[in-house]
N, C-alpha and C positions, 0 to 999 in steps of 0.2 A: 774209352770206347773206340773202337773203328773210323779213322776216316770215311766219308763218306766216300768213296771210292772202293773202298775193300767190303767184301760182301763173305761172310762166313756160307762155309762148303756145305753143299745141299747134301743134307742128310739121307743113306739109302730107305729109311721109314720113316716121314711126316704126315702130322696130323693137324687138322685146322682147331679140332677140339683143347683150349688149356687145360680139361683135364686129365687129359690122357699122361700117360709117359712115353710119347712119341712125338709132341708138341715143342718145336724150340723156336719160341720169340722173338732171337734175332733175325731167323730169315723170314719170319714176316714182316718186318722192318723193311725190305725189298719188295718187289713184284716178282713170285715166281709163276713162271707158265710149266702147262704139264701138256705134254702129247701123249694120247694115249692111240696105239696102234695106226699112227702119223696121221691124226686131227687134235685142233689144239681142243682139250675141253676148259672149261671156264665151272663147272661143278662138283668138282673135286674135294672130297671132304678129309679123305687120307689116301696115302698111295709108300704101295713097296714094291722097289726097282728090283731088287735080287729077286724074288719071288714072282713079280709079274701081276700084279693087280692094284686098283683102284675103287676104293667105296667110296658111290653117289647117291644123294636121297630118292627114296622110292616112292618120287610124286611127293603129294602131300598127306603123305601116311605117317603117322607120328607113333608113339608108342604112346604106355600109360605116363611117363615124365612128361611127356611133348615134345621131349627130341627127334628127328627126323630118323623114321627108317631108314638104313642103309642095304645096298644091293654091292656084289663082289663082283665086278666084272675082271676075270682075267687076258694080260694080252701086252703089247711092249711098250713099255714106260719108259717115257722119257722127260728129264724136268731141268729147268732152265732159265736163270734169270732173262728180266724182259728189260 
């Protein structure tokens, strides 16, 4: 594995979800912060830098799974270990 000092390169599309294919484990292994349109947010569920946006849940609105609705805000992304 990685010393703990080396930190693999943040992905241009992550996701918090493991089931996604946009999901990579080792950089949850860190603390990544994301600024979205320069405030940091803390509720970020997935986010894609080339493209410009971030899905965060909409309230506590669930679908028929229970998983959290997601809302698309687009605007400039930026992400960044802490």
């Amino acid at each position: 594995m990685n010393p703990s000092n080396e930190r693999p390169p943040l992905p241009d599309h992550l996701s918090v979800d493991p089931r996604s294919p946009h999901h990579v484990a080792a950089v949850f292994e860190h603390s990544v912060g994301i600024r979205f349109n320069s405030k940091e947010r803390a509720d970020v569920e997935e986010y894609c830098i080339s493209e410009g946006w971030i899905k965060v849940p909409a309230g506590k609105t669930v679908d028929r799974k229970g998983q959290p609705l997601m809302i698309k805000l687009k605007g400039t992304v930026e992400v960044f270990y802490r």
